[in-house]
C-alpha positions in Angstrom: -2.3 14.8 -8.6 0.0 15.2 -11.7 1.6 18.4 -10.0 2.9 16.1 -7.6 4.7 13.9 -9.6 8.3 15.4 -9.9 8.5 16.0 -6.0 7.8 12.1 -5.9 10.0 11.5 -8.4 12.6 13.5 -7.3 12.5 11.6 -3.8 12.8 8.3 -5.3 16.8 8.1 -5.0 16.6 9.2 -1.6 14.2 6.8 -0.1 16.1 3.5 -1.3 19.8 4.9 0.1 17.4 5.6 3.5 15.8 2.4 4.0 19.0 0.7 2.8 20.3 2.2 5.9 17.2 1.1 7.7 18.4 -2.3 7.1 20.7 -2.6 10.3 19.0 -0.3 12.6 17.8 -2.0 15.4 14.4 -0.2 15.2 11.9 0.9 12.1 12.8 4.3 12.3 13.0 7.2 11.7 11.3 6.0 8.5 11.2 7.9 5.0 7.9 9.8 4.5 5.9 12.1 2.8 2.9 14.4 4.9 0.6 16.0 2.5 0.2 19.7 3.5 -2.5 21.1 3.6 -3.9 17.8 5.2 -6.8 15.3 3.7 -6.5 18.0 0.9 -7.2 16.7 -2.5 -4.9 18.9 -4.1 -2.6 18.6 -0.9 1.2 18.3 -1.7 3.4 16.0 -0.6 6.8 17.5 1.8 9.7 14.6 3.3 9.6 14.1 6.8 11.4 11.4 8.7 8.7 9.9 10.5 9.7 9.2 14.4 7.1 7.8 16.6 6.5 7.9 20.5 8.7 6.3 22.5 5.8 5.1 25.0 2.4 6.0 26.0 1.9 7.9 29.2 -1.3 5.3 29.9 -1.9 1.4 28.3 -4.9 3.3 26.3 -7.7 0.9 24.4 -7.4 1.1 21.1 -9.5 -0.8 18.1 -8.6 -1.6 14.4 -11.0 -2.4 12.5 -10.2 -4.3 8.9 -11.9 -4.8 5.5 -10.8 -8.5 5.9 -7.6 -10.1 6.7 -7.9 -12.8 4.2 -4.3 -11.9 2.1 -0.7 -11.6 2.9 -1.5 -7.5 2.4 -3.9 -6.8 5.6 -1.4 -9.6 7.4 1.2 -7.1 7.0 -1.3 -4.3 8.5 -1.8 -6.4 11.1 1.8 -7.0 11.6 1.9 -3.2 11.6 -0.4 -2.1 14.4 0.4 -5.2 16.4 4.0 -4.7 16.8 3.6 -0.3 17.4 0.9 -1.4 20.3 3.2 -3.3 21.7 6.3 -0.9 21.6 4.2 1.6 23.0 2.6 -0.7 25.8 -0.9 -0.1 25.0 -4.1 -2.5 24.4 -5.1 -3.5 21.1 -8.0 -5.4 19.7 -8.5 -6.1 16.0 -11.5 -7.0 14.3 -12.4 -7.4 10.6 -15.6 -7.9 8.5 -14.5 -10.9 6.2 -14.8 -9.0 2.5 -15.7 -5.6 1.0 -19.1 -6.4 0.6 -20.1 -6.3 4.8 -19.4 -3.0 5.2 -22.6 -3.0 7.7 -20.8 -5.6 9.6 -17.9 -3.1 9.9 -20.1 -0.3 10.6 -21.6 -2.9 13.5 -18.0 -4.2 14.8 -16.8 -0.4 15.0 -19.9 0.4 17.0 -19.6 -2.4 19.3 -15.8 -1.3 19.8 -16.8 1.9 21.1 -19.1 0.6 22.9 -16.9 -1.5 25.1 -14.4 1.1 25.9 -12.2 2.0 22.9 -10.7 5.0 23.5 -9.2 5.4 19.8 -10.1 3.8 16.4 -8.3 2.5 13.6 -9.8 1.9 10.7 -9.0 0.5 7.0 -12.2 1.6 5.3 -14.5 -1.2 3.7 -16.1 2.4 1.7 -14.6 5.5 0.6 -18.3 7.1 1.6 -19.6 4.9 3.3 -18.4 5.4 6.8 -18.9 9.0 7.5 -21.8 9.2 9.4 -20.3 6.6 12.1 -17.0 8.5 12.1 -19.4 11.9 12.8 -21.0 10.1 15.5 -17.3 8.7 17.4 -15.4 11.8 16.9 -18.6 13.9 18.8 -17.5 11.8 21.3 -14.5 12.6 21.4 -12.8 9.1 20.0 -10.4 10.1 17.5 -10.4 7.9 14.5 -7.6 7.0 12.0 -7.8 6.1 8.8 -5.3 3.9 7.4 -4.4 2.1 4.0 -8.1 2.4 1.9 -9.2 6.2 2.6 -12.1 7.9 4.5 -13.8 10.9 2.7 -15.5 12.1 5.7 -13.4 15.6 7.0 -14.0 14.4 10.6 -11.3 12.0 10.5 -8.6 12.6 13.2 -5.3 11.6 11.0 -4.0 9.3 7.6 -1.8 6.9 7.3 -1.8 5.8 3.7 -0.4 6.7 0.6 -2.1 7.1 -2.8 -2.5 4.3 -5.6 -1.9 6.9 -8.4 1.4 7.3 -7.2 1.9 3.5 -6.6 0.3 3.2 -10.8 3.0 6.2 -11.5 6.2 4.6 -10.4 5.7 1.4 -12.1 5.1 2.9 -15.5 8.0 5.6 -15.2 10.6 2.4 -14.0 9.1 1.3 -17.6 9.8 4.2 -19.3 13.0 5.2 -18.2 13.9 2.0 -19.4 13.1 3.2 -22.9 12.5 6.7 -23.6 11.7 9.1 -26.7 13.2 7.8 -29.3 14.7 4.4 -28.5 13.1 1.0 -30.2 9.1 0.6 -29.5 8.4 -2.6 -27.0 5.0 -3.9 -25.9 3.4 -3.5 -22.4 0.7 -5.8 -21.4 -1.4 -4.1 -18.3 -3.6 -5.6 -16.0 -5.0 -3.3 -13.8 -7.4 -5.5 -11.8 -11.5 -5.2 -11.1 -13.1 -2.5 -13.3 -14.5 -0.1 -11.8 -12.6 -0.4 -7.8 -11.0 2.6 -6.9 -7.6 2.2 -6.2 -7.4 -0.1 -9.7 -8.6 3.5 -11.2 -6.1 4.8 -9.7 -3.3 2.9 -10.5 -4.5 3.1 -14.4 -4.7 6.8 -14.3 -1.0 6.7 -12.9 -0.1 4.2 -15.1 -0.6 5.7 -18.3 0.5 8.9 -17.3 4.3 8.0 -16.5 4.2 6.3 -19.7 3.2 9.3 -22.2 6.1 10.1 -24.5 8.0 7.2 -24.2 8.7 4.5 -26.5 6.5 1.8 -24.9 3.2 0.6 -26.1 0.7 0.2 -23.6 -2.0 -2.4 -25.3 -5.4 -1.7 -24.0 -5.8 -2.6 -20.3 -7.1 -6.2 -19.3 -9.0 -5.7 -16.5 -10.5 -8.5 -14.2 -10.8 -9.9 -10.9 -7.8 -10.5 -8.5 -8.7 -14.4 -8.6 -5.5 -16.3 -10.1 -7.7 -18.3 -12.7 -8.6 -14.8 -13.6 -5.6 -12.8 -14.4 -3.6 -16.2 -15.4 -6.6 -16.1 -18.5 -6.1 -12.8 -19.4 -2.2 -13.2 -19.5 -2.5 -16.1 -21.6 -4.8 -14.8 -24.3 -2.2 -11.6 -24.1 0.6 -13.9 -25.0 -1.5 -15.2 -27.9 -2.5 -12.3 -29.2 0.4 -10.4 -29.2 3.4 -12.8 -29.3 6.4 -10.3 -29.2 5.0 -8.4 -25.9 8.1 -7.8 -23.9 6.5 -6.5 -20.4 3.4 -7.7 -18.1 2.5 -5.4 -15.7 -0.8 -5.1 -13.4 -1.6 -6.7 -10.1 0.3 -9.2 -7.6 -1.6 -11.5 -8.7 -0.8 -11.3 -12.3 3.0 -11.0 -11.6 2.6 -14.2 -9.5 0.5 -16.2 -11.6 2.3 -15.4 -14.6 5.9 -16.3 -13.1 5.0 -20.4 -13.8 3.9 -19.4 -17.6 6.9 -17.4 -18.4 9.0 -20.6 -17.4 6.7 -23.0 -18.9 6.8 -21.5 -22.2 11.3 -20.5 -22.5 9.7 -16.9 -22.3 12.3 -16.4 -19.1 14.3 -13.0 -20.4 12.3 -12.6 -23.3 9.1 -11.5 -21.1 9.5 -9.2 -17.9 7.2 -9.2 -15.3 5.9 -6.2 -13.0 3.5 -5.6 -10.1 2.2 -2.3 -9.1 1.8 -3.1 -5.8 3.9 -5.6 -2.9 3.2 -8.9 -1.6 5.5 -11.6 -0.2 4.8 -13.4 -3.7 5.9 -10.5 -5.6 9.3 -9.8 -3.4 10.3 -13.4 -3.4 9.8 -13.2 -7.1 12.3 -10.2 -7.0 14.4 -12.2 -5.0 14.6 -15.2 -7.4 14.9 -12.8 -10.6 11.7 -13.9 -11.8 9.5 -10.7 -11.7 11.6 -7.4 -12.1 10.5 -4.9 -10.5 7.2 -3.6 -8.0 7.0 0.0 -5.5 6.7 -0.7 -2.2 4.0 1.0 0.0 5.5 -0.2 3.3 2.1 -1.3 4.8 3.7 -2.5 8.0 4.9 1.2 8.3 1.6 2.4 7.8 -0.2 0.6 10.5 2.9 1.8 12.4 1.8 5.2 12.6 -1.6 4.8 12.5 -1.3 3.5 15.8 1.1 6.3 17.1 -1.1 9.4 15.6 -3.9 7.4 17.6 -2.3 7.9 20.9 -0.7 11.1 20.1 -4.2 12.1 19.6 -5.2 10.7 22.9 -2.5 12.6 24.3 -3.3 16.0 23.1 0.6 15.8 21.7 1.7 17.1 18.3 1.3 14.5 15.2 1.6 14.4 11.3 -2.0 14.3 10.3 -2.0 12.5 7.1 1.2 11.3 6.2 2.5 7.7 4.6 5.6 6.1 3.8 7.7 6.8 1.0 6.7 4.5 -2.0 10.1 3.7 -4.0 10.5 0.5 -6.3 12.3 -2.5 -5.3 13.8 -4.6 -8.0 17.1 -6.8 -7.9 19.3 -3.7 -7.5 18.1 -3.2 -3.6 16.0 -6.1 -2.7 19.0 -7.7 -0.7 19.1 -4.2 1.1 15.9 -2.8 2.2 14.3 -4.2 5.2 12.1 -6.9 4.7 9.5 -6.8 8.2 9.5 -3.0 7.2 7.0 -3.5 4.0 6.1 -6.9 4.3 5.2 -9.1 7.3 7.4 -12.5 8.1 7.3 -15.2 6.8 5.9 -17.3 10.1 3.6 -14.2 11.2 0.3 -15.0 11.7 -2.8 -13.0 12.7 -3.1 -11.4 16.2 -6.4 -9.9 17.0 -5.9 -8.1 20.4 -2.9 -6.8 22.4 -2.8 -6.8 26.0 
């Protein structure tokens, strides 16, 4: 991965000014990307495209998503994603999702039912990184294509990707950090919560993390990692604060940007104490908004069930697509919150969950 980071870097300028101008266009795209040639490659690298997608299926083809859970504001906006492409592209949708990432036989069981009753295509945000392979064997013999989008599928059967990397999403919050103070200039304090020991994507980020920040002036204390709960990462800010009274940064999950936001008032700590998420959630942009939390990337995930849903029917189609491909991830902080487009990387406001398009 660390090969990859200046042509990520390098793009970062770009992608803001582009989905600044997103901002008035009447549709989503063409959308900053990045396909990773050679595809589903671990050592892939990363190219710009300007993802386009169909402008309508030839047929109203049957198409299921199947989610992890749609219990956060996150999957919502995945939802949001495929919802919205299935109906620009007039074809049927239904959704279903196994209620936490411990029923990954429940998804295995909902997938198979979906094929079962006619789905033609499937979409799936992976409960298991592994553990999903065998079923995806079994649907592609058959000539189903399968797309995995958001988590990651290891299994080389898959049809397409639409995701981006967490590395990259740890990366770009760290170098916002260090840029901020490089080599040389007075030593400040990072507090970094990464989340659940021992998940993958917190791995990840941590790896990315701490690799943006080598030879900076910032010191990263050691990571506080623990659940995504609230109570949780509100504790582990808290004893932070204690311990280490002149900190100057908090950085780690959604969760810990939001939860934090009320204690940073609540002590006078407001301009003394930035926060940072590594990752985007309404919470987190309003925060933005309001100047209370500085600065978070952006993975677009309403983009990414976007094209998850057009490789699907290009597949179906036999017509050319990107095979494993995401948005662009850039940073949004108060600079160019008022100018990217909001229902691009986050759902609105009143959007609730839809389970099938017909």
């Amino acid at each position: 991965m660390p090969n990859k980071l200046g042509m990520y870097l390098a793009a970062c300028t770009a992608v803001v000014m582009g989905l600044a101008g997103t901002a008035n266009a009447e549709s989503w795209y063409p959308y900053p990307a990045q396909k990773i040639e050679p595809p589903f490659a671990a050592d892939g690298k990363p190219a710009d495209v300007e993802y386009t997608p169909l402008p309508k299926a030839e047929q109203p083809w049957k198409i299921c998503v199947s989610f992890p859970h749609m219990k956060d504001a996150y999957w919502l906006g995945v939802d949001y994603g495929v919802v919205e492409q299935a109906k620009d592209l007039g074809v049927k949708l239904n959704v279903v999702e196994a209620g936490g990432y411990t029923e990954l036989a429940k998804q295995i069981s909902q997938i198979e039912d979906c094929v079962a009753s006619g789905a033609q295509a499937v979409v799936i945000g992976a409960i298991s990184f592994d553990g999903l392979n065998n079923l995806v064997a079994e649907i592609t013999k058959k000539g189903v294509p399968v797309v995995d989008v958001i988590n990651g599928i290891s299994s080389p059967n898959v049809t397409a990707k639409s995701l981006v990397s967490f590395y990259t999403m740890g990366y770009e919050t760290g170098s916002y950090l260090a840029k901020k103070h490089p080599a040389g200039s007075p030593p400040v304090k990072v507090g970094w919560f990464p989340g659940p020991a021992g998940a993958g994507w917190v791995e990840a980020a941590n790896e990315g993390f701490q690799e943006a920040v080598k030879g900076s002036s910032l010191k990263i204390l050691d990571p506080k990692f623990g659940d995504t709960g609230k109570e949780v990462q509100l504790k582990l800010v808290e004893d932070v604060l204690q311990a280490e009274p002149d900190v100057k940064y908090i950085a780690g999950t959604a969760v810990t940007a939001e939860a934090a936001q009320g204690l940073i008032r609540e002590r006078g700590l407001k301009g003394q104490v930035e926060l940072l998420s590594f990752y985007m959630t309404p919470g987190v942009y309003d925060g933005i908004k309001r100047g209370l939390i500085t600065a978070s990337p952006a993975d677009s995930m309403v983009i990414q069930g976007r094209i998850a849903v057009d490789q699907a029917v290009r597949a179906l189609e036999k017509k050319d697509f990107v095979k494993h491909v995401g948005p662009k991830i850039f940073v949004l902080d108060g600079s160019n919150v008022g100018s990217v487009k909001k229902d691009a990387i986050l759902p609105p406001n009143d959007f609730k969950p839809v389970f099938s398009v017909n």
